[in-house]
N, C-alpha and C positions, 0 to 999 in steps of 0.2 A: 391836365386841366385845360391847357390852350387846346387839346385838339378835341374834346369833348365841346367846347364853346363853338369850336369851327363846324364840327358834326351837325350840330343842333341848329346853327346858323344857316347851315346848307340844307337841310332840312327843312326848315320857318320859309326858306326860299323856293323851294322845291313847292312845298304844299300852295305856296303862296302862285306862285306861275302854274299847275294845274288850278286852282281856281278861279285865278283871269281867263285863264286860256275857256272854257270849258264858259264861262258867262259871256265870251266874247263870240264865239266860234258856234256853243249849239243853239240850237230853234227857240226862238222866243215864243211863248203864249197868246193869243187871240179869241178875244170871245167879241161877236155879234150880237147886238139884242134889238128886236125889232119889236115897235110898240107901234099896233094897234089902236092910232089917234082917231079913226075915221069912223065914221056912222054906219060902215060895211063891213060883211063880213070877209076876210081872204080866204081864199081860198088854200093856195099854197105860193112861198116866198121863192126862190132860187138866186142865190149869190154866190158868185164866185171871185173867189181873194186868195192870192199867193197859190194859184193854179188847182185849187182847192173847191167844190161845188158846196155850199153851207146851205142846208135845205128848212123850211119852216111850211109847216101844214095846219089848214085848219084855227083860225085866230077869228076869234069876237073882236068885238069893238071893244077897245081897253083893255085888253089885253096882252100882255107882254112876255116873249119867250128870248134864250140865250144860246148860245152853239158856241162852241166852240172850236178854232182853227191853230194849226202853225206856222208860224209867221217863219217863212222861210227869205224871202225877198221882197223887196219895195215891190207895192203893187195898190190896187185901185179896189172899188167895190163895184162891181158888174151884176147889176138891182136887175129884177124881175119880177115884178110882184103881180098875181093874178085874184081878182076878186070874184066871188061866188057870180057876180050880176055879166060875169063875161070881161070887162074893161080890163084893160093891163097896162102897168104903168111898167117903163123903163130909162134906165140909165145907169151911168156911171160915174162914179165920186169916191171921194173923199183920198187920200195917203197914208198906205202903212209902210212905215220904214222897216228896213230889211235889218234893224239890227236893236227894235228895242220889241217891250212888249206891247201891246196896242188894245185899249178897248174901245166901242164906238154905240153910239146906240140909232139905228136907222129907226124914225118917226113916219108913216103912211097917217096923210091925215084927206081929209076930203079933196085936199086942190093939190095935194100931190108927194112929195119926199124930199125928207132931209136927215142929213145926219150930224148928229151931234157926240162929241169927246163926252164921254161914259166920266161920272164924278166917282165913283167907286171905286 
């Protein structure tokens, strides 16, 4: 009886440490969502995050797409945004930590980019 307790004990333990280990250790989720605030059309977006290029084409005004990355390590969002009329906006922003999962939602509107923490 005591050693069937202990088995199953070490067991609950065993499973319990592969399930930290494995939430702690593998690649968290990342999705991008660029909304199309601006009276222009883009042309195509290009971002790169956690060494990663996250690509978006082709976007009306009001219009909203999603991508998704892996958040491998702390790292920034390196924007590139080109509009049909030629103009290109650039920079870099915002923090994903290298150890949760991360959503964000990049806004292009007339006078330029922001990013805002995705409520979903």
């Amino acid at each position: 009886m005591r050693s069937s307790f202990r088995n199953a004990l070490l067991l609950l333990l065993v499973l319990l440490g592969i399930f930290v280990g494995r939430r702690l250790f593998s690649p968290h989720d990342g999705q991008l969502t660029i909304r199309n605030a601006s009276t222009r059309h883009i042309r195509f977006v290009q971002v790169t995050v956690c060494d990663q290029p996250v690509m978006f084409s082709g976007m009306d005004p009001g219009e909203e797409r999603s991508n998704a990355y892996a958040v491998q390590d702390e790292s920034a969002y390196d924007i590139t945004v080109h509009f049909a009329s030629g103009d290109v906006l650039q920079g870099r922003m915002g923090f994903v930590p290298g150890n949760a999962d991360q959503r964000d939602v990049l806004v292009v509107d007339d006078a330029g980019m922001g990013l805002a923490q995705d409520d979903n």
